[in-house]
LUMSEMAR-337524 format. One line per field, with one value per residue: residue in one letter; y, z, x of N, C-alpha, C in turn. Coordinates in Angstrom, 3 decimals. Example, Ala and Ser with C-alpha at 12.3 -4.5 7.8 and 13.67 -1.06 7.14 Angstrom:
REM LUMSEMAR-337524
rest = c(A, S)
ny = c(-5.690, -2.250)
nz = c(7.800, 7.080)
nx = c(13.190, 12.850)
cay = c(-4.500, -1.060)
caz = c(7.800, 7.140)
cax = c(12.300, 13.670)
cy = c(-3.300, 0.030)
cz = c(7.800, 7.870)
cx = c(13.200, 12.900)
***
This chain:
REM LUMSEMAR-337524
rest = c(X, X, X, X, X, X, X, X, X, X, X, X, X, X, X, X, X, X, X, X, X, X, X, X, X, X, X, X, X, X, X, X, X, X, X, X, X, X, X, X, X, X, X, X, X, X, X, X, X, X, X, X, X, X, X, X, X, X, X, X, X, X, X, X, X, X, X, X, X, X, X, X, X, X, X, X, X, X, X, X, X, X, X, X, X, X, X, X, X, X, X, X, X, X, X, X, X, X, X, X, X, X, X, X, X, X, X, X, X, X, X, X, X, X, X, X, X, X, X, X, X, X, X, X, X, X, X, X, X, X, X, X, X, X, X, X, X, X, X, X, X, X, X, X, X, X, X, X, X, X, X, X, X, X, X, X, X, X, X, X, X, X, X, X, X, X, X, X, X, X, X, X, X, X, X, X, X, X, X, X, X, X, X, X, X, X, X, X, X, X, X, X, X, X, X, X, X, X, X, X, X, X, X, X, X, X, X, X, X, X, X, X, X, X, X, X, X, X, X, X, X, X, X, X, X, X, X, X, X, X, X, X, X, X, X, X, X, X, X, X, X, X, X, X, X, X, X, X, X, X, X, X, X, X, X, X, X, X, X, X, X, X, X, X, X, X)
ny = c(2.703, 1.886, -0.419, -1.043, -3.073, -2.277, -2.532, -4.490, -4.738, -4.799, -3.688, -2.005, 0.238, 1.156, 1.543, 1.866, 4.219, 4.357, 6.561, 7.718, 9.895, 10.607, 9.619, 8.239, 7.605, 5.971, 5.881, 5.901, 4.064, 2.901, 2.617, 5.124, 3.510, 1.147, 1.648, 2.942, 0.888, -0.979, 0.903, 1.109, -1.331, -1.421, 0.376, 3.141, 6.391, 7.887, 11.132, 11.025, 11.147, 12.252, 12.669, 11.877, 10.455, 9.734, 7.721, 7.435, 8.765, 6.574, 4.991, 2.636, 3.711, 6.325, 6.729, 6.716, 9.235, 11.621, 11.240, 10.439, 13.011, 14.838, 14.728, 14.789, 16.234, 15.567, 16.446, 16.248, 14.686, 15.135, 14.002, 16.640, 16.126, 14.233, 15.465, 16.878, 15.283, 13.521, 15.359, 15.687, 13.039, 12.948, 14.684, 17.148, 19.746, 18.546, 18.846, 20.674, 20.048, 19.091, 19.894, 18.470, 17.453, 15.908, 15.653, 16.138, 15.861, 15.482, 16.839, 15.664, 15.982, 13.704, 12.393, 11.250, 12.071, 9.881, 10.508, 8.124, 7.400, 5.319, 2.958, 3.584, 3.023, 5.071, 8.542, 10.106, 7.954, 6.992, 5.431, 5.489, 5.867, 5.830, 7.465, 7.496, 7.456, 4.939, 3.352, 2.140, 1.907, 1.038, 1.320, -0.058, -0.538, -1.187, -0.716, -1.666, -2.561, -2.750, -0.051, 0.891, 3.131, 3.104, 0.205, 1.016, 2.863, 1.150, -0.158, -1.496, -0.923, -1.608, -2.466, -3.787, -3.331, -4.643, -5.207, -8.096, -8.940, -10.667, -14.487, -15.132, -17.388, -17.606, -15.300, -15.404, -17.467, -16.628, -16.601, -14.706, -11.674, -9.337, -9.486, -7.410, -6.370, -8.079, -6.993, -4.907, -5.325, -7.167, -5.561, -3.175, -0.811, -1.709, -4.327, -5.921, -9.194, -12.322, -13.685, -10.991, -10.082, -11.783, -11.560, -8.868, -9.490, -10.975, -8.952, -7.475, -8.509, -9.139, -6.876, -5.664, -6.092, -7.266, -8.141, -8.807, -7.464, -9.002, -7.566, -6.103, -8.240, -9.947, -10.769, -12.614, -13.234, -14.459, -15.851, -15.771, -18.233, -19.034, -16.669, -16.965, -18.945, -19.645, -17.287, -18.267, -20.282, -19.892, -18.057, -19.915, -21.797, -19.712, -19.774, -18.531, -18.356, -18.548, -17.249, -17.277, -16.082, -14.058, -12.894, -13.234, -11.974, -11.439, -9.330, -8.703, -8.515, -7.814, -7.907, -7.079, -6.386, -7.892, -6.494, -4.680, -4.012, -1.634, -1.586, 0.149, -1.405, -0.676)
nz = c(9.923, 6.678, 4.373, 1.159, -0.962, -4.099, -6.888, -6.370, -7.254, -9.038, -11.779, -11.094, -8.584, -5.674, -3.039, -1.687, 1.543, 3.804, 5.722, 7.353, 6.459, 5.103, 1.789, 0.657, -1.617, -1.799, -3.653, -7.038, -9.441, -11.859, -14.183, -15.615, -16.674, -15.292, -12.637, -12.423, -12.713, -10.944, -8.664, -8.991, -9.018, -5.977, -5.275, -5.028, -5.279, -8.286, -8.136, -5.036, -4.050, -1.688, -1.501, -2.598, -1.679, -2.104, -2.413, -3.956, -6.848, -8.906, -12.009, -11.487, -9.275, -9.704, -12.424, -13.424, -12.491, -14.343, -16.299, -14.478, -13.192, -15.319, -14.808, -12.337, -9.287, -6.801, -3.600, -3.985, -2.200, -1.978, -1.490, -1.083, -2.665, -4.319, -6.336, -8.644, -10.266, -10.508, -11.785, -14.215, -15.232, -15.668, -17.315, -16.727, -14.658, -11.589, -10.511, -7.337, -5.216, -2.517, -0.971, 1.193, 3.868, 5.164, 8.018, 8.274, 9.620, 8.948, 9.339, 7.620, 6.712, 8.777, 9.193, 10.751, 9.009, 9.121, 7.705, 6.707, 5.893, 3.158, 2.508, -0.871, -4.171, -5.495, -5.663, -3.441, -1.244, 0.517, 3.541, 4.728, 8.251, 8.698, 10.604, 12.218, 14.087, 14.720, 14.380, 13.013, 9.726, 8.327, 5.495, 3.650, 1.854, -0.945, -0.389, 0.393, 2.868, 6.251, 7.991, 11.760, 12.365, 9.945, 11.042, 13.686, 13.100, 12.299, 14.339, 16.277, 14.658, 13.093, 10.815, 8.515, 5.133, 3.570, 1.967, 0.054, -1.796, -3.419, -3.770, -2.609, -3.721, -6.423, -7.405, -7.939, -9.933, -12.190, -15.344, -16.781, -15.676, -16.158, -14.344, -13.111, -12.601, -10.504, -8.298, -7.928, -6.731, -4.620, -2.960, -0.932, -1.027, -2.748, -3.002, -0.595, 0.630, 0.896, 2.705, 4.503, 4.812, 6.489, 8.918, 10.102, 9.818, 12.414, 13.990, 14.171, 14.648, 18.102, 18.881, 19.052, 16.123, 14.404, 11.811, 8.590, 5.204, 2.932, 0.007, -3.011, -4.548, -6.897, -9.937, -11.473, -9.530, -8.075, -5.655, -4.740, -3.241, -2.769, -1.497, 0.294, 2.044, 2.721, 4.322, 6.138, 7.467, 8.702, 10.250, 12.087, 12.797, 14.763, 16.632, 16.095, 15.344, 12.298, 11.755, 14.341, 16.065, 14.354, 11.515, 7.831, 5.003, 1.222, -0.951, -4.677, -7.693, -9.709, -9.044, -6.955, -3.087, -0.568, 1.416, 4.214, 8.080, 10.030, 13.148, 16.558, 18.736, 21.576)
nx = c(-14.854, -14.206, -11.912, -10.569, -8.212, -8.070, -6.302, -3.157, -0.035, 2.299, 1.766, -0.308, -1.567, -3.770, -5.893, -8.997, -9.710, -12.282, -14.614, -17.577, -18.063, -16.067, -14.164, -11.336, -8.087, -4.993, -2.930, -3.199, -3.303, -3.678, -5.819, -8.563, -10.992, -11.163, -10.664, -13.410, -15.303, -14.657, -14.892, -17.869, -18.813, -18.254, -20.342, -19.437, -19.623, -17.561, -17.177, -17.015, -15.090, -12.594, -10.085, -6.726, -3.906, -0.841, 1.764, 4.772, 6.500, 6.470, 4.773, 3.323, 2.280, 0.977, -0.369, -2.659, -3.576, -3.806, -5.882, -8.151, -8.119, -9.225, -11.338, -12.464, -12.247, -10.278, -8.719, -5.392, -2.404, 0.981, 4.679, 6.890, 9.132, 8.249, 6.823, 7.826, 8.822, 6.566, 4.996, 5.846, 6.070, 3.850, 2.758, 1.943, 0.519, -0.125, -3.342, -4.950, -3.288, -1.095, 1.302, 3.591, 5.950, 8.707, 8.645, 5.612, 2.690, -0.896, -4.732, -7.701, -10.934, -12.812, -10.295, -7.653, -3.723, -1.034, 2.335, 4.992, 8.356, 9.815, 12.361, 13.235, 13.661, 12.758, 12.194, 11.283, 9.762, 6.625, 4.823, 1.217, -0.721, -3.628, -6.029, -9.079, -12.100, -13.130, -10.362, -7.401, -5.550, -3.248, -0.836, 1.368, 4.136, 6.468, 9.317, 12.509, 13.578, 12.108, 12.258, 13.268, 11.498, 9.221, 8.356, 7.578, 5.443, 3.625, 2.596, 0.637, -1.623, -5.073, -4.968, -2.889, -1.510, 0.622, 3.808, 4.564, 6.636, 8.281, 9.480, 12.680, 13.994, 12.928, 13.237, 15.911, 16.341, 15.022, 14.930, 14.478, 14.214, 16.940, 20.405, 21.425, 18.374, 17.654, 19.497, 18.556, 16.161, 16.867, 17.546, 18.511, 16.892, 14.622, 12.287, 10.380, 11.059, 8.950, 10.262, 11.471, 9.223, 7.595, 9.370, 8.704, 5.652, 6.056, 6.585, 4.678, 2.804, 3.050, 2.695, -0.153, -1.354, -3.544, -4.607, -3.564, -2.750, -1.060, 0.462, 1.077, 2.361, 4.610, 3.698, 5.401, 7.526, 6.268, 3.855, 0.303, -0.519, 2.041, 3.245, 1.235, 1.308, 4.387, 4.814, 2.821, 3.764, 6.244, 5.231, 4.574, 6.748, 7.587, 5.913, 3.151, 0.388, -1.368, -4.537, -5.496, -3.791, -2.453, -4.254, -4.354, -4.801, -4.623, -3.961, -5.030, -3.938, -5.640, -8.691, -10.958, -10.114, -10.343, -13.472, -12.781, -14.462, -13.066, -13.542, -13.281, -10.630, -11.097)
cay = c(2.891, 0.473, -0.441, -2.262, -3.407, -2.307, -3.507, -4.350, -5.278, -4.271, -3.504, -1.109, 0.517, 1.723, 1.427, 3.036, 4.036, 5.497, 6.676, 7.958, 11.354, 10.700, 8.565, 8.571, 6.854, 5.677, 5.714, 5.832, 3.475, 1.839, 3.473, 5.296, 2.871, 0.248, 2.132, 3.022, -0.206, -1.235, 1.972, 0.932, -2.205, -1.190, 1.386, 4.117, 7.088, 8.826, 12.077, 10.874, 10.485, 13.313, 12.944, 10.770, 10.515, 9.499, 7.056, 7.712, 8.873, 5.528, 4.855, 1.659, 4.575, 7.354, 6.710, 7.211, 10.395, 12.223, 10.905, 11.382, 14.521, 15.745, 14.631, 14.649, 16.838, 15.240, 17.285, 15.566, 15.139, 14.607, 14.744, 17.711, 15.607, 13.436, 16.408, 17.856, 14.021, 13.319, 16.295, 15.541, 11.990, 13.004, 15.749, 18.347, 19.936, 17.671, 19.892, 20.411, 19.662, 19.646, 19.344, 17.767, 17.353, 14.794, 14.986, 16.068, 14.836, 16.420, 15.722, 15.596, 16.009, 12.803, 11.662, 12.186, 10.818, 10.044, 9.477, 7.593, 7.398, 4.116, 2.981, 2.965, 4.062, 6.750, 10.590, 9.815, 6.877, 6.618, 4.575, 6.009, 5.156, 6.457, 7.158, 7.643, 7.235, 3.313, 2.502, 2.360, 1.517, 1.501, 0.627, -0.010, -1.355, -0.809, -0.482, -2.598, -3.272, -2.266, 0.428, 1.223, 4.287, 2.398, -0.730, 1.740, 3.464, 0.147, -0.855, -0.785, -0.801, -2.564, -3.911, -3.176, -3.729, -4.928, -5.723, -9.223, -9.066, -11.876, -15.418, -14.868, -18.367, -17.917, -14.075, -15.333, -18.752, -16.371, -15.935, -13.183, -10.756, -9.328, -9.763, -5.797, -5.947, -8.778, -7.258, -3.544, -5.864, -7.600, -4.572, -2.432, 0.139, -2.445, -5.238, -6.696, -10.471, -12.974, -13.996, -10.159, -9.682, -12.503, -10.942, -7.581, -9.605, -11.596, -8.138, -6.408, -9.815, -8.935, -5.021, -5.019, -5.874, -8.684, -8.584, -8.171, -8.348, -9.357, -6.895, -5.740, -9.140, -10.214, -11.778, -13.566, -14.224, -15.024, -15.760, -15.421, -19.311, -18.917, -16.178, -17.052, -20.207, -19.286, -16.969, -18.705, -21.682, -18.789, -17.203, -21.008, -21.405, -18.895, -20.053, -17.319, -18.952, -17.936, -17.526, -17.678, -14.695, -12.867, -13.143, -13.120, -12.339, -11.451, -8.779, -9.352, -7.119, -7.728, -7.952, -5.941, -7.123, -7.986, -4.997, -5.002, -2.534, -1.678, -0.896, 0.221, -2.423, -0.829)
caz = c(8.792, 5.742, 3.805, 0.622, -2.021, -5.713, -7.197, -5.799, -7.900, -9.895, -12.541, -10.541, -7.095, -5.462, -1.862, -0.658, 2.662, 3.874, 7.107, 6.911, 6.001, 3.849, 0.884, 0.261, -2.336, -1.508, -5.043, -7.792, -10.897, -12.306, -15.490, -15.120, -16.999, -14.406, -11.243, -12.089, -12.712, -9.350, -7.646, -8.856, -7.349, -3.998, -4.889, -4.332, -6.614, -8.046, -7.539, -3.938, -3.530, -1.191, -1.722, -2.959, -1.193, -2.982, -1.909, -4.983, -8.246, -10.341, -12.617, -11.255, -8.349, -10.242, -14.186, -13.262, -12.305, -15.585, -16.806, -13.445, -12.633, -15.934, -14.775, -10.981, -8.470, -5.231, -3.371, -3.841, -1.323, -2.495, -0.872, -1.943, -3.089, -5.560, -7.322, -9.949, -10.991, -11.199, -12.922, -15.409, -15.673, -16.145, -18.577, -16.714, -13.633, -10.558, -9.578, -6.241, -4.910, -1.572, -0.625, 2.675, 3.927, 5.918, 9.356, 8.560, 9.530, 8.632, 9.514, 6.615, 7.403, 10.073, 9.887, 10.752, 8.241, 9.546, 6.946, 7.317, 5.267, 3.217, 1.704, -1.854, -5.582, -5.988, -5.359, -2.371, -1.024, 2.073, 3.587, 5.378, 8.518, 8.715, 12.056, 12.416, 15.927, 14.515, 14.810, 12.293, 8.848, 7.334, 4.014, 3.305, 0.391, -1.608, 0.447, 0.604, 4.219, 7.251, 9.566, 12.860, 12.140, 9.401, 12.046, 14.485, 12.856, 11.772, 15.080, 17.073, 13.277, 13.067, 9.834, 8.200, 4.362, 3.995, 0.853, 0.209, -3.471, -3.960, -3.107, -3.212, -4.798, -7.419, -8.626, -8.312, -10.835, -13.265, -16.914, -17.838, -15.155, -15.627, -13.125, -12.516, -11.825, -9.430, -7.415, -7.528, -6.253, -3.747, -2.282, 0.473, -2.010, -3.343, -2.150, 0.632, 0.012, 1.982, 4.096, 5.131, 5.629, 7.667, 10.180, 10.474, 10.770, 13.272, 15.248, 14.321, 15.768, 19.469, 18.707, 18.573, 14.517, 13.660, 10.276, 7.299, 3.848, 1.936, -0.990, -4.402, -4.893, -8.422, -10.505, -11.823, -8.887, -6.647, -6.220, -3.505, -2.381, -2.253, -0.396, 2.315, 2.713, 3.371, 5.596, 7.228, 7.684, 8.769, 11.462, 12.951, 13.655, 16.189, 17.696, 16.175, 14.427, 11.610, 11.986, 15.735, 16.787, 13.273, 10.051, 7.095, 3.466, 0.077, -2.263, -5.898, -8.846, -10.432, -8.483, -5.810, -2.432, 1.120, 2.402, 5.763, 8.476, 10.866, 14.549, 17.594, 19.414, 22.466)
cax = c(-13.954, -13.378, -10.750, -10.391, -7.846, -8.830, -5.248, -2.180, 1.093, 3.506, 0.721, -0.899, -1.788, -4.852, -6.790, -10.056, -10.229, -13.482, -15.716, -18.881, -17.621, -15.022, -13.140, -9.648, -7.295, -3.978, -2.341, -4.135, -2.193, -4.532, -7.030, -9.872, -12.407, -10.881, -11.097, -14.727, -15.617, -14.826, -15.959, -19.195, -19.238, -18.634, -21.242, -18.581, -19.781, -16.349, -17.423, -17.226, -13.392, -12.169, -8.479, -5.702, -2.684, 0.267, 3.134, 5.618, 6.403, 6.486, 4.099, 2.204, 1.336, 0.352, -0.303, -4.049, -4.529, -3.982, -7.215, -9.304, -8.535, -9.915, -13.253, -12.924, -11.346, -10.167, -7.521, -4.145, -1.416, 2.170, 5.355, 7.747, 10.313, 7.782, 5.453, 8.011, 8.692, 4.956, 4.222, 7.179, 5.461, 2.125, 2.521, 1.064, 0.717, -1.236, -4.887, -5.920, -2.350, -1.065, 2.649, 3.813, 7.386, 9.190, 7.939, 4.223, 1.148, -2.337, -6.167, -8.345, -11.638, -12.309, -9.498, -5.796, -2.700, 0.634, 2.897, 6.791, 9.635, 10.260, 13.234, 12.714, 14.695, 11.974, 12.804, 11.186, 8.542, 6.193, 3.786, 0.246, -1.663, -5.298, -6.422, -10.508, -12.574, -13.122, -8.835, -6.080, -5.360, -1.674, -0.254, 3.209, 4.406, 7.428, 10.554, 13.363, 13.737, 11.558, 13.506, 12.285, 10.403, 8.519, 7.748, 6.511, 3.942, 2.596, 1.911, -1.095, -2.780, -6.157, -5.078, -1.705, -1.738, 1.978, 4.467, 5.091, 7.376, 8.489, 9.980, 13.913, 14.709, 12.056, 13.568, 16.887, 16.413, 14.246, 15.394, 13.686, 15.317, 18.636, 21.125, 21.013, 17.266, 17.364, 20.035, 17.646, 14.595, 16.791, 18.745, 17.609, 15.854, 14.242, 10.963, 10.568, 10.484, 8.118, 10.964, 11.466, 7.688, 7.241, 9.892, 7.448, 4.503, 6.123, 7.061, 3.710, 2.149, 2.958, 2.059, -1.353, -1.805, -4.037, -4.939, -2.191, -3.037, 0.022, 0.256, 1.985, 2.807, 5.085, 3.557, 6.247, 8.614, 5.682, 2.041, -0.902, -0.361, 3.097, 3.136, 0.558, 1.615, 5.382, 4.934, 2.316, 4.972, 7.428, 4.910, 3.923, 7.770, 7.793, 4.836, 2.482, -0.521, -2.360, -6.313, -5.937, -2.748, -3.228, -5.157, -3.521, -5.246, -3.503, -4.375, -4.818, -3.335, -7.317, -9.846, -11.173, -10.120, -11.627, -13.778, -12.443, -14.853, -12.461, -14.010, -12.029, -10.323, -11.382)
cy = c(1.600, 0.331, -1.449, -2.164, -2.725, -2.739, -2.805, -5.397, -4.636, -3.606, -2.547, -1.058, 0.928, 0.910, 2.143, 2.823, 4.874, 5.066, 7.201, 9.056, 11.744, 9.365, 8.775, 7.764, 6.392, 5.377, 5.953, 4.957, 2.505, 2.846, 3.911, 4.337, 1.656, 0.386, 2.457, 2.125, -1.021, -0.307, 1.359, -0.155, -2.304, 0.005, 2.580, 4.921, 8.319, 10.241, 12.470, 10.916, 11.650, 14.218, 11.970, 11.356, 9.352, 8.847, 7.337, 7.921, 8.024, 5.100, 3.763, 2.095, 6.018, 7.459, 6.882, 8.413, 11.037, 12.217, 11.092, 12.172, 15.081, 15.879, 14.702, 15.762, 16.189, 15.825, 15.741, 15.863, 14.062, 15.071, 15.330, 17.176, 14.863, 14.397, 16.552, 16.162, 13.556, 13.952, 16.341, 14.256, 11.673, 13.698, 16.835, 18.700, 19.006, 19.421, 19.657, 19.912, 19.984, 19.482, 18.890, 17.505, 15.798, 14.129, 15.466, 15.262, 15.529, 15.613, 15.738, 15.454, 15.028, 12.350, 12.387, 10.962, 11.416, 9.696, 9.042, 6.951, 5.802, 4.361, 2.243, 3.207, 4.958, 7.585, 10.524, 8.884, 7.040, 5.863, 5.996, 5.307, 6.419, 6.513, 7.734, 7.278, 5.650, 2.875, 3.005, 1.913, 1.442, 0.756, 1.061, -0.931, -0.387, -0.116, -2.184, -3.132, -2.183, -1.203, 0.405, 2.166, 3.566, 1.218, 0.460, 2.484, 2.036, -0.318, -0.697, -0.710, -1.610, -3.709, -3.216, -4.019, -3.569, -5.818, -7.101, -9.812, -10.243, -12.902, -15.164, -15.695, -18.080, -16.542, -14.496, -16.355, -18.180, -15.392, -14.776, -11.743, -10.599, -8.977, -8.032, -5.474, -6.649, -8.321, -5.812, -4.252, -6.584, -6.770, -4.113, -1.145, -0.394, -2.935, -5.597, -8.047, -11.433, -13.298, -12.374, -9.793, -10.629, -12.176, -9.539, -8.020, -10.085, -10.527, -7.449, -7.606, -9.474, -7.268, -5.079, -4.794, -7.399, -9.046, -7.625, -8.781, -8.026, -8.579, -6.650, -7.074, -9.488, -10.876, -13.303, -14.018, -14.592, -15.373, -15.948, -16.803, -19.420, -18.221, -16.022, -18.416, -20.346, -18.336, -17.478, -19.803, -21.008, -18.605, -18.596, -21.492, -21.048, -18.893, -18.925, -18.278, -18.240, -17.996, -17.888, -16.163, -13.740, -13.880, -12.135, -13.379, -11.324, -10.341, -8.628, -7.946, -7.161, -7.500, -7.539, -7.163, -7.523, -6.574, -5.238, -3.812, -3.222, -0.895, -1.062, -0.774, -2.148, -0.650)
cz = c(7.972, 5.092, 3.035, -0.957, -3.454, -6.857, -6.478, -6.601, -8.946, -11.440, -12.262, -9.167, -7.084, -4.242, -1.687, 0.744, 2.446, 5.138, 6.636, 6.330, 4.868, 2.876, 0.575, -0.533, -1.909, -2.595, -5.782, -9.523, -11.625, -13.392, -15.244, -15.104, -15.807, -12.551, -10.935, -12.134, -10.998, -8.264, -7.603, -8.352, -6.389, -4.158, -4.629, -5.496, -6.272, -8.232, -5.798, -2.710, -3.314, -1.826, -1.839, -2.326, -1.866, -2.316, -2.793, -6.281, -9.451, -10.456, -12.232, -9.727, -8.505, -11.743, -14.477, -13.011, -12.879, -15.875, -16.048, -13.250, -13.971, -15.812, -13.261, -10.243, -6.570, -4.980, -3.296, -2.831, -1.502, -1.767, -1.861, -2.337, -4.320, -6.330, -8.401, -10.505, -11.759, -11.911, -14.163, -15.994, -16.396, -16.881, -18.429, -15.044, -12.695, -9.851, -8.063, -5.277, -3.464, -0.764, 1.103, 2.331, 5.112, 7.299, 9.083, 8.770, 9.425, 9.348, 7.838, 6.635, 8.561, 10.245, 10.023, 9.842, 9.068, 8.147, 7.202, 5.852, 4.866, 2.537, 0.317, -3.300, -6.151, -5.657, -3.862, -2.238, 0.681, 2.466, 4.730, 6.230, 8.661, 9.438, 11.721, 14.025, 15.760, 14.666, 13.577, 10.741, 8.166, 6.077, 3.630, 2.353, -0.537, -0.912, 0.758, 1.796, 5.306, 7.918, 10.589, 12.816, 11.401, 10.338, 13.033, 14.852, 11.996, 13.056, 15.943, 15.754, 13.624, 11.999, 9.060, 6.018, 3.606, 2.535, 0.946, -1.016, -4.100, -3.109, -3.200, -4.202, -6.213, -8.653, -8.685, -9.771, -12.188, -14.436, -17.663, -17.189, -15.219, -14.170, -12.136, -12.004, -10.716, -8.428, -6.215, -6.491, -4.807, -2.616, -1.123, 0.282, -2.893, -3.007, -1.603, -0.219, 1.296, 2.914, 5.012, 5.716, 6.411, 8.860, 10.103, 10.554, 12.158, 14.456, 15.767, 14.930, 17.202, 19.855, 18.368, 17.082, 14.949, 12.501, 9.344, 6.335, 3.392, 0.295, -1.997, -4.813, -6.461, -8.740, -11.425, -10.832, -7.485, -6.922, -4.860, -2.674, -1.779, -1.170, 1.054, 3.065, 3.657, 4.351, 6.785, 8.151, 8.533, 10.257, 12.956, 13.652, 14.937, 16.801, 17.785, 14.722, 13.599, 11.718, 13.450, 16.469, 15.851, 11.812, 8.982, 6.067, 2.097, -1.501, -3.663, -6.447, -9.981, -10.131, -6.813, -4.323, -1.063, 0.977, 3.630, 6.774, 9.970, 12.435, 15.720, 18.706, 20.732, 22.364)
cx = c(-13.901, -12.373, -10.833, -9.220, -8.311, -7.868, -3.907, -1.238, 1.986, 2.680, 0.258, -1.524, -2.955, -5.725, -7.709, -10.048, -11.176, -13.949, -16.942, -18.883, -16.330, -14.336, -12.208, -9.635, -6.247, -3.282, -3.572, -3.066, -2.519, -5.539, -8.312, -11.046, -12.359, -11.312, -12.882, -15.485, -16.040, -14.918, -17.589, -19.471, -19.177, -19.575, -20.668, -19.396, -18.567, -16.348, -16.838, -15.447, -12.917, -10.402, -7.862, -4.658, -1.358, 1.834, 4.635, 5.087, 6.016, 5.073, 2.993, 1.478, 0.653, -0.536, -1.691, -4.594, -4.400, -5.625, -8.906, -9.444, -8.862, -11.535, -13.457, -12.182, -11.078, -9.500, -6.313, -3.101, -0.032, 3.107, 6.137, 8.509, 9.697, 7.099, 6.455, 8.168, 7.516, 4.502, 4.899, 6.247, 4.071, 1.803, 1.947, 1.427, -0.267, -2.134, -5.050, -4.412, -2.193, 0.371, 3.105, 5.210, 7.791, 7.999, 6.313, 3.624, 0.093, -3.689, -6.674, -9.531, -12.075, -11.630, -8.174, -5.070, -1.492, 0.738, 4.221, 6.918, 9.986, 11.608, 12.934, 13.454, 13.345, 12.813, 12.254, 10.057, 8.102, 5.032, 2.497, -0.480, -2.600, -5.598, -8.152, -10.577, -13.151, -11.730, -8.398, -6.033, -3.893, -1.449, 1.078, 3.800, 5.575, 8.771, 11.306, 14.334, 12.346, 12.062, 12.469, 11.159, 9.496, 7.616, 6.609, 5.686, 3.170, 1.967, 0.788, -2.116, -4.201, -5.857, -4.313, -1.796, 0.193, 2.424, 5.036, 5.844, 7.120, 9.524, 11.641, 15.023, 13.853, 12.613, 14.763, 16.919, 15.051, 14.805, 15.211, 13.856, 16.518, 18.611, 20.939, 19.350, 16.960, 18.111, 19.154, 16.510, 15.210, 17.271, 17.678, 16.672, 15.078, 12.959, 11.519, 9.816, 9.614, 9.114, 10.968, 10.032, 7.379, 7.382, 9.204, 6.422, 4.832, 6.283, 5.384, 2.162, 2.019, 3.013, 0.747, -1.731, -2.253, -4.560, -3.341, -2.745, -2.238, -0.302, 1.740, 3.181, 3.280, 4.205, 4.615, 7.491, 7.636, 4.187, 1.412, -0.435, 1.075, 3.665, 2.561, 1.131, 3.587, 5.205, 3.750, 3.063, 5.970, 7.140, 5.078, 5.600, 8.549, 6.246, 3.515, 1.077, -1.394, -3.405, -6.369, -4.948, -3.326, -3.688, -4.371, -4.413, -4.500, -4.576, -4.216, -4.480, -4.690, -8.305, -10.036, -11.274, -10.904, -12.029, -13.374, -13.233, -14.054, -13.240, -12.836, -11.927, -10.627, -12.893)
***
C-alpha cells in the first residue's frame, strides 16, 4: 500500500491511498487542473481513482469534486449527515454516491475502511483508517480534541496522518483573526494545536504508530518548522525520540508529499 499527501491546509485537502488494485482519495479540495497535475507526477492516471471518501462538508474538503466528476466517475462515500450540505455546496447532486452512517465500516475492493467520529463545527466530520494485507493507514485531521474512540482507531496504524493547526501563542497574538474565530479554532470543535498533537503522538508512540505526518497545518498561525520542531521538543520530554521511537514528517498545503509504501509490520 502507499500513501501520499497532495495538499494539506486550510487551502485545501486531498490524500491518495493506493494497492495494487485500487486508488482512493481522502477529500478531494483542491481544483481539478491542480490535482491532475500532481496525479501525473506520481504517474497516477485519473481515470484510475476508484473512490473518494469524504471527511466533511467544508469547502477546503470538497470544492473539487464539482469539476471532476464531470469528467471522472469514482464512487463517492459520504456520511448521511454531510451529503445534503455538500450537495447544497456544490450545486448539484454528488454521482456515484454512497451514504454511510455512524457506526459503519465497508470493504472496498482490497481494502477495508473504518471510519470514527471527530469533533468538528461541520454537520458532521470523521477521520479514515485503510486497512490492506500491507497494514494501516489513518488520517485525522480537523477536530478539536482527540476522544478515545478517535485515539483508538489510530492505533496500531503504520502511519497516522495527524492535524497539527496551529501554535496557540502565535493564533492568539494574531491581528488579523477576530476574537470569535480564535476562540472557534481553539475550542473543542475546533484544531488541534501542536501542543494537543504532541499528546496523541505521545500516546500513539507506545501503540504501535511510528510514522506521523503532521498535517492541515495554518499557514498563518503556524509553519512546518514550527511545528516539527515543537513537538519534537514536546515528544523528547517524555523520553520518546524523534527518528529513533517515531518519525515525524509534515505535509505541505503545495506540494505533493512523502510517498510513504507501507508494508506489514509483521
Amino acid at each position: 500500500m502507499k500513501a501520499v499527501s497532495l495538499a494539506s491546509g486550510s487551502k485545501g485537502n486531498s490524500y491518495l491511498i493506493s494497492t495494487e488494485k485500487t486508488k482512493v482519495l481522502i477529500d478531494l479540495g483542491i481544483g481539478e487542473k491542480e490535482l491532475l497535475e500532481k496525479l501525473e507526477t506520481l504517474k497516477v492516471n485519473p481515470n484510475s481513482i476508484d473512490a473518494i471518501f469524504i471527511t466533511h462538508e467544508h469547502d477546503d474538503h470538497i470544492k473539487g469534486l464539482s469539476t471532476f466528476l464531470k469528467n471522472y466517475s469514482p464512487q463517492i462515500y459520504i456520511h448521511n449527515n454531510s451529503v445534503d450540505l455538500a450537495n447544497k455546496k456544490l450545486k448539484k447532486s454528488l454521482k456515484n454516491e454512497i451514504v454511510f452512517y455512524d457506526e459503519d465500516t465497508f470493504n472496498f475492493k482490497d481494502i477495508h475502511v473504518e471510519q470514527f467520529a471527530l469533533s468538528h463545527d461541520s454537520k458532521h466530520c470523521c477521520g479514515y483508517s485503510i486497512y490492506s494485507h500491507d497494514g494501516k493507514v489513518s488520517v485525522c485531521t480537523d477536530l478539536g480534541y482527540c476522544s478515545s474512540t478517535a485515539l483508538n482507531n489510530l492505533k496500531n496504524s503504520n502511519l497516522v496522518y495527524l492535524e497539527a493547526n496551529h501554535d496557540v501563542n502565535l493564533l492568539l497574538d494574531n491581528p488579523n483573526y477576530p476574537g470569535f474565530l480564535k476562540q472557534r479554532i481553539l475550542s473543542n470543535i475546533g484544531h488541534l494545536s501542536n501542543k494537543a498533537s504532541s499528546e496523541v503522538i505521545e500516546s500513539l508512540a507506545y501503540n504501535k504508530v511510528n510514522q506521523i505526518v503532521l498535517s492541515h497545518l495554518s499557514e498563518e498561525n503556524n509553519s512546518p518548522s514550527l511545528a516539527y520542531n515543537y513537538i519534537k521538543n514536546e515528544l523528547k520530554n517524555k523520553d520518546i525520540i524523534e527518528g529513533k521511537n517515531i518519525f515525524i514528517d509534515v505535509a505541505s498545503q503545495y506540494r505533493i508529499g512523502t510517498l510513504f509504501n507501507i508494508t506489514n509490520k509483521d
